[in-house]
Biopython code that builds the backbone (N, CA, C, O; Angstrom):
import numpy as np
from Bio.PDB.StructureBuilder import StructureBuilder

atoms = [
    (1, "UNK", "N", (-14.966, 36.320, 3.473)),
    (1, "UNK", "CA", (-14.580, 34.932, 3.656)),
    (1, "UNK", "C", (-13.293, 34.876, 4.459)),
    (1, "UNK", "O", (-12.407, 35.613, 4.027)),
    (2, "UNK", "N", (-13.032, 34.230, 5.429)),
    (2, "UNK", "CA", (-12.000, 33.813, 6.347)),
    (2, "UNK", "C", (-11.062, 32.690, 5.615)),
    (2, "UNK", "O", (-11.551, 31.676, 5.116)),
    (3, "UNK", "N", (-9.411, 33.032, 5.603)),
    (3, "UNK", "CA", (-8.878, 32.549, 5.039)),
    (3, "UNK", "C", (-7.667, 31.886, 6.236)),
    (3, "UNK", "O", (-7.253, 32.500, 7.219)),
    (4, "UNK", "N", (-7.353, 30.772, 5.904)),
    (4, "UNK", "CA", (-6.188, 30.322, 6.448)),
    (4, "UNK", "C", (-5.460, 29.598, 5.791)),
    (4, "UNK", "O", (-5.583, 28.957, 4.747)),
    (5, "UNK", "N", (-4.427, 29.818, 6.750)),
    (5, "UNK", "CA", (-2.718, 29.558, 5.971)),
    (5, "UNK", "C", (-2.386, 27.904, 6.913)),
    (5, "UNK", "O", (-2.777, 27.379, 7.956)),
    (6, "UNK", "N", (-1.485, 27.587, 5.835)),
    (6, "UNK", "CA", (-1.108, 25.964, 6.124)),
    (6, "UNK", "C", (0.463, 26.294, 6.252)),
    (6, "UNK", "O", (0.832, 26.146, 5.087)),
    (7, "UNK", "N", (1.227, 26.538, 6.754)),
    (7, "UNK", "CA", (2.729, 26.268, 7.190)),
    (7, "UNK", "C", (3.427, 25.605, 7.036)),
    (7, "UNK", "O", (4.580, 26.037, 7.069)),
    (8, "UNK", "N", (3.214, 24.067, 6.755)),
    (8, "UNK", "CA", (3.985, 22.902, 6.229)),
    (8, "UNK", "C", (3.757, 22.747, 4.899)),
    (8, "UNK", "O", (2.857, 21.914, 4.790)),
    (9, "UNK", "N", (4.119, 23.131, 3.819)),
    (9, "UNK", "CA", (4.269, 22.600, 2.579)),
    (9, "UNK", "C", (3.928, 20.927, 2.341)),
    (9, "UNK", "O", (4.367, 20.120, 3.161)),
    (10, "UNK", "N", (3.065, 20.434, 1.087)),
    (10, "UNK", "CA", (3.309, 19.062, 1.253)),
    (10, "UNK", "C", (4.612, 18.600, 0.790)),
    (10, "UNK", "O", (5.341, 19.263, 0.053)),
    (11, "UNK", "N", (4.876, 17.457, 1.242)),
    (11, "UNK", "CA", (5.945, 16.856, 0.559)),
    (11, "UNK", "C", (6.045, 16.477, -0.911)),
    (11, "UNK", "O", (4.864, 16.351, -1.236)),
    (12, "UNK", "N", (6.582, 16.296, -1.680)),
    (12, "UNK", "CA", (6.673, 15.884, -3.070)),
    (12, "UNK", "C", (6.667, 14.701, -3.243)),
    (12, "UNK", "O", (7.664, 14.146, -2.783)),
    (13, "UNK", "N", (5.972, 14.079, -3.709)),
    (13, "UNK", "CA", (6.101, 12.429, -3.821)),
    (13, "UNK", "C", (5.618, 12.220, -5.513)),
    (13, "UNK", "O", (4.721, 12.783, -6.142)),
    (14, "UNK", "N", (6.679, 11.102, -5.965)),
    (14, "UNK", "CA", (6.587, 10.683, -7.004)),
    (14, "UNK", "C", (5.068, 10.051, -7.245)),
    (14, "UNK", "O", (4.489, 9.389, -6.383)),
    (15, "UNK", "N", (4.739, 10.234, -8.020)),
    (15, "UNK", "CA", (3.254, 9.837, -8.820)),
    (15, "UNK", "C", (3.320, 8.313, -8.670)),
    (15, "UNK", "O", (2.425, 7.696, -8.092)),
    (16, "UNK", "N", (4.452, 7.685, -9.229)),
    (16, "UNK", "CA", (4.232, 6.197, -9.123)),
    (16, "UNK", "C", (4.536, 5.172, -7.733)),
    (16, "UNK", "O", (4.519, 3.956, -7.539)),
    (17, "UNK", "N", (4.865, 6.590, -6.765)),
    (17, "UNK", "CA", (5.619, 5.674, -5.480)),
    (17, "UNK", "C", (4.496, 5.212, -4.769)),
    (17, "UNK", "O", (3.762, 6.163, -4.501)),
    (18, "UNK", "N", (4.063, 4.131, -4.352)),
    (18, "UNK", "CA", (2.291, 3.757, -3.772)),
    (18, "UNK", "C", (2.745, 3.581, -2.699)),
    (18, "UNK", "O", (1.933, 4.093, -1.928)),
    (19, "UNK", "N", (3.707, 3.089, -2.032)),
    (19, "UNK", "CA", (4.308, 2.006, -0.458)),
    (19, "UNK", "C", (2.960, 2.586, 0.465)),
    (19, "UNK", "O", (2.286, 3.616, 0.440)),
    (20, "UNK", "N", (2.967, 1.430, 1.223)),
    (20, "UNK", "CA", (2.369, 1.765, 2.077)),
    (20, "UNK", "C", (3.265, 2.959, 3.319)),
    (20, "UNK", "O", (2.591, 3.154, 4.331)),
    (21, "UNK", "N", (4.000, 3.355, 3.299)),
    (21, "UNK", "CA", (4.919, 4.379, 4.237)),
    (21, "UNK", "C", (3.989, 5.802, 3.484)),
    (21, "UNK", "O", (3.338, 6.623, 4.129)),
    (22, "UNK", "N", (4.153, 5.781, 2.079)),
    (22, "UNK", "CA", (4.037, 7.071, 1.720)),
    (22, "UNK", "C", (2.868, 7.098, 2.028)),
    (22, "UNK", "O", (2.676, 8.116, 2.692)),
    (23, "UNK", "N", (1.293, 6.093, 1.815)),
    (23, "UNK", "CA", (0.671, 6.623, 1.838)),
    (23, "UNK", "C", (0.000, 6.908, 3.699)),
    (23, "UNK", "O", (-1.068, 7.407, 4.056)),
    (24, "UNK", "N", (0.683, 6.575, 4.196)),
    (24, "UNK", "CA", (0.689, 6.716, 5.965)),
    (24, "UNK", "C", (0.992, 8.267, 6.420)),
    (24, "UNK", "O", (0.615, 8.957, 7.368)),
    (25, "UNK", "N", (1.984, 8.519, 5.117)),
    (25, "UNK", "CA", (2.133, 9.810, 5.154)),
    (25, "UNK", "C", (1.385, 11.080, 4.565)),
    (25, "UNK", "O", (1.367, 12.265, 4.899)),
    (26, "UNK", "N", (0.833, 10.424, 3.650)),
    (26, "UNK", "CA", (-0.141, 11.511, 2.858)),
    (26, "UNK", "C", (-1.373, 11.660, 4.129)),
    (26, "UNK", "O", (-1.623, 12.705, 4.730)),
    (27, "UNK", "N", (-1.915, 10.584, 4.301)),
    (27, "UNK", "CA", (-3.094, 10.800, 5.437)),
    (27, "UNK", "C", (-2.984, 11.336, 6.651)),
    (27, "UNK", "O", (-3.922, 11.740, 7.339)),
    (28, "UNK", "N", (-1.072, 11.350, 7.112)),
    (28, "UNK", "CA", (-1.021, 12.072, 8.313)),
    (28, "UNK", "C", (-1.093, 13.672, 7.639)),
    (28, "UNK", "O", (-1.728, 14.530, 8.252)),
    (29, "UNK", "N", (-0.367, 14.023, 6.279)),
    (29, "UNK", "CA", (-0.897, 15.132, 5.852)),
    (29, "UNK", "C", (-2.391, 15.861, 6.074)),
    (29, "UNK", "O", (-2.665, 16.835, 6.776)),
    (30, "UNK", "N", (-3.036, 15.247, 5.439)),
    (30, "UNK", "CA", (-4.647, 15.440, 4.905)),
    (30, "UNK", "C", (-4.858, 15.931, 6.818)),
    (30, "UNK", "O", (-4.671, 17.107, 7.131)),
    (31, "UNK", "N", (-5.148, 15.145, 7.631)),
    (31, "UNK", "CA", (-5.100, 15.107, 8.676)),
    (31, "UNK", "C", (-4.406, 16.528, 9.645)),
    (31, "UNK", "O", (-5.127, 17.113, 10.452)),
    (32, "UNK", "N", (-3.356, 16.829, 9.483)),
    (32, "UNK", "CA", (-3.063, 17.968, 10.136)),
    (32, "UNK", "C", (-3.786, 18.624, 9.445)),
    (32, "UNK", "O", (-4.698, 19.182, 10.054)),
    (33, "UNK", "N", (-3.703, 18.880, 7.695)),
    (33, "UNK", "CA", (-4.152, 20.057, 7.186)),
    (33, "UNK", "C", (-5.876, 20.373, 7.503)),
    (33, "UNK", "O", (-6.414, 21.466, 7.325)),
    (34, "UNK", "N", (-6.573, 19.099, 8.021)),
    (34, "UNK", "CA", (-7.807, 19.409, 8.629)),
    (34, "UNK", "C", (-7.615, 20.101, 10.379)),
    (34, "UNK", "O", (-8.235, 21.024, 10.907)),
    (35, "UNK", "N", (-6.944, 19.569, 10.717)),
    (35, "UNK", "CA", (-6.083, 19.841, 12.002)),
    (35, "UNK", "C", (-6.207, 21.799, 12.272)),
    (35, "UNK", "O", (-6.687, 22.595, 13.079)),
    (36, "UNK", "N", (-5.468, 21.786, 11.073)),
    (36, "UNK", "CA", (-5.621, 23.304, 11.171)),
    (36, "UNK", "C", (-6.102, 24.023, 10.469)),
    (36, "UNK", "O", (-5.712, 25.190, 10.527)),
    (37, "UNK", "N", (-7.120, 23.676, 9.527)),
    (37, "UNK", "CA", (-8.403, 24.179, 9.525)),
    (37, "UNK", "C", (-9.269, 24.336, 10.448)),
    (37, "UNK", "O", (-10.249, 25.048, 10.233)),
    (38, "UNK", "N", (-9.120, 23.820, 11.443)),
    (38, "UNK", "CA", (-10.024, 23.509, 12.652)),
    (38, "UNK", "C", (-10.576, 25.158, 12.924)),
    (38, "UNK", "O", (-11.759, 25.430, 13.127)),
    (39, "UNK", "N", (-9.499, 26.138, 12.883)),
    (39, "UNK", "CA", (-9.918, 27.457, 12.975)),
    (39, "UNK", "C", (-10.918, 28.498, 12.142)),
    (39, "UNK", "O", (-11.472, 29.568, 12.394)),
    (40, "UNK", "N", (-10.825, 27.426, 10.807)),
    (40, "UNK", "CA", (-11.526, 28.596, 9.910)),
    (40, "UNK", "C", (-12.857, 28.814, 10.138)),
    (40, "UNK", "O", (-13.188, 27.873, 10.859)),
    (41, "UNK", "N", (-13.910, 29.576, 9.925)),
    (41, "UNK", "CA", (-15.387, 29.690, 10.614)),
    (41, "UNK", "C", (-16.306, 29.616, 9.075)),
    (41, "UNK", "O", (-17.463, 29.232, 8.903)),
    (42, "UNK", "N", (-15.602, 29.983, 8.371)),
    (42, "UNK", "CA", (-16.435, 29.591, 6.562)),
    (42, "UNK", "C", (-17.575, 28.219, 6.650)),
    (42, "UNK", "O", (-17.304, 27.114, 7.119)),
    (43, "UNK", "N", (-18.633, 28.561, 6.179)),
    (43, "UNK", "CA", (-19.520, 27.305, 6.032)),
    (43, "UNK", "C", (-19.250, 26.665, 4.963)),
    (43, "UNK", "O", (-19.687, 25.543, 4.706)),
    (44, "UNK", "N", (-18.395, 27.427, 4.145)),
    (44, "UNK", "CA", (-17.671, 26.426, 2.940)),
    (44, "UNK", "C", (-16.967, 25.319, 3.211)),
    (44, "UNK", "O", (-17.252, 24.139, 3.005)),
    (45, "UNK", "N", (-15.559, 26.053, 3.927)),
    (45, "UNK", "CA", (-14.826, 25.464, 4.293)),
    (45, "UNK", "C", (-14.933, 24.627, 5.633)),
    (45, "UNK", "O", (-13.972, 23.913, 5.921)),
    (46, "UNK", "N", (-16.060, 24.662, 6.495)),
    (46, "UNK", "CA", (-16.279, 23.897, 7.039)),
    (46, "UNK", "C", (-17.368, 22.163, 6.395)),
    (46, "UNK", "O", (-17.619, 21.026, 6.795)),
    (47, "UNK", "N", (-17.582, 22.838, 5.515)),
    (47, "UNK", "CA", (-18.287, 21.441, 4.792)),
    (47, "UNK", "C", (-17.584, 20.649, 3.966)),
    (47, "UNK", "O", (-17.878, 19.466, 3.797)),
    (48, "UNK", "N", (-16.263, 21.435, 3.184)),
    (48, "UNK", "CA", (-15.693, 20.804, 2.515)),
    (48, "UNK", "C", (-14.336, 19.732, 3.831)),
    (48, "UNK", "O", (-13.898, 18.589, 3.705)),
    (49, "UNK", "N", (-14.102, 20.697, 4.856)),
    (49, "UNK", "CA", (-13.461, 20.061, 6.392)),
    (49, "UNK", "C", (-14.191, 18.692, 6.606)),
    (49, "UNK", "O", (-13.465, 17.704, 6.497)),
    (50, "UNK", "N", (-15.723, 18.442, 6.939)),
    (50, "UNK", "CA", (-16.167, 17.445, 7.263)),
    (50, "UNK", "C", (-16.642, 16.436, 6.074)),
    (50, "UNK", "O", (-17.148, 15.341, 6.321)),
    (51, "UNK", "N", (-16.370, 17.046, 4.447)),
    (51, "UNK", "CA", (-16.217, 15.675, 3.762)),
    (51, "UNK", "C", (-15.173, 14.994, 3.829)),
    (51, "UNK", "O", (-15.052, 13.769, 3.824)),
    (52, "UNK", "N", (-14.124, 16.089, 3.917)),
    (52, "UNK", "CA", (-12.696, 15.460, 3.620)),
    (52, "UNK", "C", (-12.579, 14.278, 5.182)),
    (52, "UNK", "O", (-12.074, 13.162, 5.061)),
    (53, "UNK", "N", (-13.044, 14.706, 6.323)),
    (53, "UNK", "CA", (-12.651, 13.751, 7.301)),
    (53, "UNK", "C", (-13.726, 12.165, 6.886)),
    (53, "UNK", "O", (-13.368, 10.994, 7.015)),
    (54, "UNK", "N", (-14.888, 12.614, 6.450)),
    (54, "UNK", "CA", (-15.832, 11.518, 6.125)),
    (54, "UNK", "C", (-14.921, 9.959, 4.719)),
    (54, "UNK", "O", (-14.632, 8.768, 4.598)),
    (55, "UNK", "N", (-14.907, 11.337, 4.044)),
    (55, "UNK", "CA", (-13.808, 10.458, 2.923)),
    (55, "UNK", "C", (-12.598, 9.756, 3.573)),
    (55, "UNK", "O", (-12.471, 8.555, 3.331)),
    (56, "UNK", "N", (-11.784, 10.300, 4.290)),
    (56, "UNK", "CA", (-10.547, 9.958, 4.593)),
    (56, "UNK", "C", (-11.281, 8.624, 5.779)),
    (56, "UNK", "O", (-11.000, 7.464, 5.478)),
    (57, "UNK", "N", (-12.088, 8.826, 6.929)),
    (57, "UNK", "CA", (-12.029, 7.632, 7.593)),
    (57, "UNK", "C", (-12.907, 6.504, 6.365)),
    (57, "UNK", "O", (-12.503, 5.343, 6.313)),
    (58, "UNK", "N", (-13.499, 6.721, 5.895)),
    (58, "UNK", "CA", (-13.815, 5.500, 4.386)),
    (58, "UNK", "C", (-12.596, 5.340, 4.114)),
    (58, "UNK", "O", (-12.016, 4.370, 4.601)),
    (59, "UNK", "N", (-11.985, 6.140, 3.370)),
    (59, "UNK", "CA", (-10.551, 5.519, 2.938)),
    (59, "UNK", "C", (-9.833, 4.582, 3.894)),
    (59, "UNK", "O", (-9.360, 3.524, 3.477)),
    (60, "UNK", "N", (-9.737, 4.968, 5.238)),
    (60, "UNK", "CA", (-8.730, 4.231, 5.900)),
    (60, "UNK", "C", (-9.549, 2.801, 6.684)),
    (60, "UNK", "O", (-8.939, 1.909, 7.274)),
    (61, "UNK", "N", (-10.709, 2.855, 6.545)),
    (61, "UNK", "CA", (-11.576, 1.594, 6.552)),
    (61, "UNK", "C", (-11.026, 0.603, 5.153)),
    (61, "UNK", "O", (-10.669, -0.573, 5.092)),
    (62, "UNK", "N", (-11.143, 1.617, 4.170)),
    (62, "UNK", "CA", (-10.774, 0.231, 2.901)),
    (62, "UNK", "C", (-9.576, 0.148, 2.986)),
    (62, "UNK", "O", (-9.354, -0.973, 2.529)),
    (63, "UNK", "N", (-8.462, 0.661, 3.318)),
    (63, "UNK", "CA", (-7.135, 0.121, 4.050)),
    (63, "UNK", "C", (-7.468, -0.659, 4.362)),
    (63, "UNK", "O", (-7.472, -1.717, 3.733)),
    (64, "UNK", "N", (-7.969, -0.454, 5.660)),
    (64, "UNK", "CA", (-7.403, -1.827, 6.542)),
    (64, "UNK", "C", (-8.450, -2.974, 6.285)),
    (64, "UNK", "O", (-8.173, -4.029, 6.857)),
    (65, "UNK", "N", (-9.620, -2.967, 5.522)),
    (65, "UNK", "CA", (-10.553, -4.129, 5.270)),
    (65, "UNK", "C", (-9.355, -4.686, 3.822)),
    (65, "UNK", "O", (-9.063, -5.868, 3.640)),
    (66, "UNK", "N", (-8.882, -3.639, 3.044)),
    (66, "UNK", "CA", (-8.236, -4.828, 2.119)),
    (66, "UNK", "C", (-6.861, -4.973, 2.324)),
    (66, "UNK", "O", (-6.030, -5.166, 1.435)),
    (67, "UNK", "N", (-6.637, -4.870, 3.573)),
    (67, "UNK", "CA", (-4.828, -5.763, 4.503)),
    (67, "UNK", "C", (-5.446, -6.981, 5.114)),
    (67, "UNK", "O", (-4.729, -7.973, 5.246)),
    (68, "UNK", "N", (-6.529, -7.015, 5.449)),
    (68, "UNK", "CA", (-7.018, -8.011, 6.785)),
    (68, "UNK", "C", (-7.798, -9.349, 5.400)),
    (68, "UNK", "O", (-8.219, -10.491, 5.587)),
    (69, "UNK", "N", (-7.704, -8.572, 4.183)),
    (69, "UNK", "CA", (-8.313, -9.526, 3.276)),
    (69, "UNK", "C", (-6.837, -10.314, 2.255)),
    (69, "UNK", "O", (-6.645, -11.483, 1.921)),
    (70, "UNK", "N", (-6.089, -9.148, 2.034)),
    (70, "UNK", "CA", (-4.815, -10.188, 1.344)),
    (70, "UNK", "C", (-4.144, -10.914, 3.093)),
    (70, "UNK", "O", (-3.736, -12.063, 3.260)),
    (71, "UNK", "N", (-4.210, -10.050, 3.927)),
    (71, "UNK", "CA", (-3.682, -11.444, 5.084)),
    (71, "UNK", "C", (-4.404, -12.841, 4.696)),
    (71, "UNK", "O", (-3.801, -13.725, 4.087)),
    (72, "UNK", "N", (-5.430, -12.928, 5.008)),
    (72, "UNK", "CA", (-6.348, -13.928, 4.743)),
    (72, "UNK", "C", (-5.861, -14.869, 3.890)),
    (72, "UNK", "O", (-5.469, -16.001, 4.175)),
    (73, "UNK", "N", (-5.933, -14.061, 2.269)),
    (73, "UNK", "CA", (-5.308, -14.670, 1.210)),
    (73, "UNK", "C", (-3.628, -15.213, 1.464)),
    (73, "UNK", "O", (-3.119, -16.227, 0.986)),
    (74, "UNK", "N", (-3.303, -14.704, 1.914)),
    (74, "UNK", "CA", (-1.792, -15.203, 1.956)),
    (74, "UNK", "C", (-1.820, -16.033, 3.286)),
    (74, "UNK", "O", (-0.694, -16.529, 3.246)),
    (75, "UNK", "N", (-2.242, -16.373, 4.130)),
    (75, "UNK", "CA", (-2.349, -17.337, 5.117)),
    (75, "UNK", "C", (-3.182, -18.038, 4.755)),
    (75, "UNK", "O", (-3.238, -18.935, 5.596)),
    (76, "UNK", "N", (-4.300, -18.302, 3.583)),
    (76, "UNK", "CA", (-4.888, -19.616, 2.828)),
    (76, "UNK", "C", (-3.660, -20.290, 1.894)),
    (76, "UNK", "O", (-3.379, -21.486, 1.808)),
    (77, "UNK", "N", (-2.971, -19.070, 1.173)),
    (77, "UNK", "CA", (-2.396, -19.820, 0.123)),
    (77, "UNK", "C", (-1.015, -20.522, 0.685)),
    (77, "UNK", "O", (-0.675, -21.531, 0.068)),
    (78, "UNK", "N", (-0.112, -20.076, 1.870)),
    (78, "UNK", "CA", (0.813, -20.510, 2.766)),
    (78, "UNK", "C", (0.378, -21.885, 3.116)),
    (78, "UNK", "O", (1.174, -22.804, 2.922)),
    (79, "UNK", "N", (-1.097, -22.192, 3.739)),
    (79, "UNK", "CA", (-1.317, -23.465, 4.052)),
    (79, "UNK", "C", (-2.011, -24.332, 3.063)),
    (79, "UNK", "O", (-2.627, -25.313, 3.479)),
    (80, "UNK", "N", (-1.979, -24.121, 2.074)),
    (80, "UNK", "CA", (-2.137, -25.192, 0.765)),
    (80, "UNK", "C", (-1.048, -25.531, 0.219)),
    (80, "UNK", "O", (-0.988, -26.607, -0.376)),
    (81, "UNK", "N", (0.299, -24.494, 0.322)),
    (81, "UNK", "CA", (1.198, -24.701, -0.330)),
    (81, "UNK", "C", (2.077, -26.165, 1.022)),
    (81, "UNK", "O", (2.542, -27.267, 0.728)),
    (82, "UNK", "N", (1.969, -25.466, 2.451)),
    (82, "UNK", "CA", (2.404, -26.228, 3.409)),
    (82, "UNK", "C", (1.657, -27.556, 3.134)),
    (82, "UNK", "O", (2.393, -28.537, 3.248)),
    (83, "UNK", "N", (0.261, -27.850, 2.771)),
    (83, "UNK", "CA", (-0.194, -29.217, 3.016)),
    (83, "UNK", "C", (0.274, -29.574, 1.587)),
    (83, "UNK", "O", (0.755, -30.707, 1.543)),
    (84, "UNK", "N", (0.268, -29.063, 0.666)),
    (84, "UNK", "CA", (0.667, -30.111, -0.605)),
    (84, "UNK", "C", (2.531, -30.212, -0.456)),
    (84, "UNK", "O", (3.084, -30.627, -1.474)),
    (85, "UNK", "N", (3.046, -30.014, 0.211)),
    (85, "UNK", "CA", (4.648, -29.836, 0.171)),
    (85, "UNK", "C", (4.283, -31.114, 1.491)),
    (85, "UNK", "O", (4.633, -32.165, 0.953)),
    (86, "UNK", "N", (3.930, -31.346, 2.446)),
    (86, "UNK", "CA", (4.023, -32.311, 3.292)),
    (86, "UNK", "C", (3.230, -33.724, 2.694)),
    (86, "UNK", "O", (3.247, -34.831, 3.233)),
    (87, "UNK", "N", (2.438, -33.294, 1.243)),
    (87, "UNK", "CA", (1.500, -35.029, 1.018)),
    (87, "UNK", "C", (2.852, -35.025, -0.512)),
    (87, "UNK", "O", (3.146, -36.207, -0.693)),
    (88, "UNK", "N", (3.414, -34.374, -1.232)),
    (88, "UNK", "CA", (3.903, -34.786, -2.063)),
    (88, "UNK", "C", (5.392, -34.043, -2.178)),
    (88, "UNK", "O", (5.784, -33.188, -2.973)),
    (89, "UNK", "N", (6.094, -34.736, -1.021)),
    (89, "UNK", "CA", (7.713, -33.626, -1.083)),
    (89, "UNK", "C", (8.355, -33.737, -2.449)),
    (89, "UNK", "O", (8.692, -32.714, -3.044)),
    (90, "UNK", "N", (8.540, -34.955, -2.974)),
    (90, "UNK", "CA", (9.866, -35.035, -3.826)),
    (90, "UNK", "C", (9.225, -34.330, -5.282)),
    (90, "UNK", "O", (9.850, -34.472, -6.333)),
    (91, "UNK", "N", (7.960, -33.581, -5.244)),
    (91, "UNK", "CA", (7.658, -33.012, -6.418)),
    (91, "UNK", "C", (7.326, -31.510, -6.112)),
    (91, "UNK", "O", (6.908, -30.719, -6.957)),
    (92, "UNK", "N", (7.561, -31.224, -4.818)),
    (92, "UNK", "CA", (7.790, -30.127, -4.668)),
    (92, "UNK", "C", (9.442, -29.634, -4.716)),
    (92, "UNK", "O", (9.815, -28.497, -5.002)),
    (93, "UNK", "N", (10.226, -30.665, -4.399)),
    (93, "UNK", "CA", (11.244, -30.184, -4.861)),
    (93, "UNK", "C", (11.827, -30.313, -5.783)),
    (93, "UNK", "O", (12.951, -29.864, -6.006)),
    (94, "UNK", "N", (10.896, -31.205, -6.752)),
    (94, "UNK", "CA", (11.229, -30.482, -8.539)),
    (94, "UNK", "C", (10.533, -29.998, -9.151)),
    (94, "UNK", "O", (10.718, -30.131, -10.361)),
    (95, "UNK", "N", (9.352, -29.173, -8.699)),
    (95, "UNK", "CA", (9.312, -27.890, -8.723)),
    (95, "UNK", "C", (10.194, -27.033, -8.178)),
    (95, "UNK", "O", (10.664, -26.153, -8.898)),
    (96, "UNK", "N", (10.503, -27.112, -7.088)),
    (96, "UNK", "CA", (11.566, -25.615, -6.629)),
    (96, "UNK", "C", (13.085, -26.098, -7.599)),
    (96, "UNK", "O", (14.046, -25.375, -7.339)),
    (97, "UNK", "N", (13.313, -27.026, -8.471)),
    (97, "UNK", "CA", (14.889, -26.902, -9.018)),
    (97, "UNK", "C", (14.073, -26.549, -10.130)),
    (97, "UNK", "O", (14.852, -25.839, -10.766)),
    (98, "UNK", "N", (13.063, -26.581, -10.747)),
    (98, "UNK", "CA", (12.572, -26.465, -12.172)),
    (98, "UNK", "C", (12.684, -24.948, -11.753)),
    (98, "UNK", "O", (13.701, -24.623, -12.366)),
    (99, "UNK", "N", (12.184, -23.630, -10.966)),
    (99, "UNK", "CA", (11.802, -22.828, -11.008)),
    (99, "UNK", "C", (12.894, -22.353, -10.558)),
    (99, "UNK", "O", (12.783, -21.198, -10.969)),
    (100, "UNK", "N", (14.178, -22.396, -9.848)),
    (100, "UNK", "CA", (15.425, -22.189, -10.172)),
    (100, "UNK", "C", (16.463, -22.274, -11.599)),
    (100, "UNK", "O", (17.186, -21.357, -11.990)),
    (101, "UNK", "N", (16.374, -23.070, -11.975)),
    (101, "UNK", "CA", (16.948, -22.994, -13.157)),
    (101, "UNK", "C", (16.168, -22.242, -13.954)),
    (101, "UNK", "O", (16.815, -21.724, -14.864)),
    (102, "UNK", "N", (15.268, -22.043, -13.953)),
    (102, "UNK", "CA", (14.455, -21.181, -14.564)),
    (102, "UNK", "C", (14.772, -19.625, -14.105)),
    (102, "UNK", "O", (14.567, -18.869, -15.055)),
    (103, "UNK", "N", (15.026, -19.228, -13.422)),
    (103, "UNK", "CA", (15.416, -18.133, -12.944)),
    (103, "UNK", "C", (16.435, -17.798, -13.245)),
    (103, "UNK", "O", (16.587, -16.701, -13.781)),
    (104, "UNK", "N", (17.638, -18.770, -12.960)),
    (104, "UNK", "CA", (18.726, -19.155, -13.296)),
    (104, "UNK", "C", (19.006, -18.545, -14.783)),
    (104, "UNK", "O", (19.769, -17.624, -15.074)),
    (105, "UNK", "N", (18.316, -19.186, -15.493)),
    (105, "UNK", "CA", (18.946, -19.347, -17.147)),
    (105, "UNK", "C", (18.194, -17.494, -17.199)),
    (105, "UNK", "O", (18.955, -16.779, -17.850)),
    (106, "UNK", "N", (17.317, -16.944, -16.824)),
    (106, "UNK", "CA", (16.531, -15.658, -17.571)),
    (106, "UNK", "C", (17.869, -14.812, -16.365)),
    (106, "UNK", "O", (17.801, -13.687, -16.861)),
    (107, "UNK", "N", (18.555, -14.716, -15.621)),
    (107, "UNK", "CA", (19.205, -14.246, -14.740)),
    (107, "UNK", "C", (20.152, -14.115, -15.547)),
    (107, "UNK", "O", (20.470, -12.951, -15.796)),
    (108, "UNK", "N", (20.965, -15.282, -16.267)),
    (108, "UNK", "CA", (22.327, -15.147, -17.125)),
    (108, "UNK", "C", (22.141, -14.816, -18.255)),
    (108, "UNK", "O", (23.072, -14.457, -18.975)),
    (109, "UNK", "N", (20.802, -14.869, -18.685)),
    (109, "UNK", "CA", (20.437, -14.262, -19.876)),
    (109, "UNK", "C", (20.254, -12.984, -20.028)),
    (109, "UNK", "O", (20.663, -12.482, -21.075)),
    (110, "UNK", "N", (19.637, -12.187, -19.085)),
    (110, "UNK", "CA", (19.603, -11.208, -18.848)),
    (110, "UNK", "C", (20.587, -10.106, -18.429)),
    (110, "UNK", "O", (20.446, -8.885, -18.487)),
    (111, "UNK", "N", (22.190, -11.252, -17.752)),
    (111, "UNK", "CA", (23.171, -10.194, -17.525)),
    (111, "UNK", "C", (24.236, -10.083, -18.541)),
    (111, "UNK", "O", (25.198, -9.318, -18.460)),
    (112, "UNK", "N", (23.886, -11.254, -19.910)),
    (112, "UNK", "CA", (24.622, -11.163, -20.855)),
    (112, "UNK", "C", (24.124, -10.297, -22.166)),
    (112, "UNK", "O", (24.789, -9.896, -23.120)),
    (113, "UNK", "N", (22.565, -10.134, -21.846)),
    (113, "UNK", "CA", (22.532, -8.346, -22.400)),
    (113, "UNK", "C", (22.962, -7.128, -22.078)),
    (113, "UNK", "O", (22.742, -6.007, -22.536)),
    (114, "UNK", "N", (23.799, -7.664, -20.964)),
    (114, "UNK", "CA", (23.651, -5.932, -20.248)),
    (114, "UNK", "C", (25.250, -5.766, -21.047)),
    (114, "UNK", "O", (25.631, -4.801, -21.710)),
    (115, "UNK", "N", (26.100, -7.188, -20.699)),
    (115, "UNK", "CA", (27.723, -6.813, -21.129)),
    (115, "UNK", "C", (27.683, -6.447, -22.646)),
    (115, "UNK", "O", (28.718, -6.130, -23.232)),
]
sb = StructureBuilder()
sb.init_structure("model")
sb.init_model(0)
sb.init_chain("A")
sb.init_seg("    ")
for serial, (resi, resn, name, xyz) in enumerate(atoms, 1):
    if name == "N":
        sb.init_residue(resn, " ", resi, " ")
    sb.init_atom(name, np.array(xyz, "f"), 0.0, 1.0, " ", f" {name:<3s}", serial, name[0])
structure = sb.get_structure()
């Protein structure tokens, strides 16, 4: 069996860190490390090479199908919030002092546990 070596260590990433940065980075990982597999001649490791690229472009399809779907969502909910703030202002802005003081009071409440 033909063996090859990977040269870049992965990086360490916390279990709970999700950002989208890290995971831009894990896939540029996955990606070289198929990169340079490219050499190995194993029918193993060449099958397990072309799931991992099969999986990974699925993966990066459901990326970007569920960015292009919360866009969506957040440019529906932006213009419901814009049309009900232009048919009923003066109760949108007591909502926004209700939800300030509200913040407000759990804010001073919260920094008079800390003293």
């Amino acid at each position: 069996m033909n063996s090859f070596t990977v040269t870049k260590e992965p990086t360490a990433r916390p279990a709970n860190d999700s950002s989208p940065s890290e995971l831009a980075k894990l896939i540029a990982d996955i990606e070289e490390v198929l990169g340079r597999s490219a050499a190995a001649v194993d029918l193993d490791v060449g099958k397990l090479r072309d799931s991992l690229r099969h999986k990974l472009a699925t993966a990066k399809t459901g990326i970007a199908e569920g960015g292009r779907r919360i866009s969506a969502v957040a440019t529906s909910a932006a213009s419901a919030t814009n049309d009900y703030v232009r048919r009923s202002p003066w109760q949108a802005v007591g909502f926004a002092a209700a939800a300030g003081a509200t913040i407000a009071y759990l804010l001073a409440r919260r920094s008079g546990e800390r003293a």
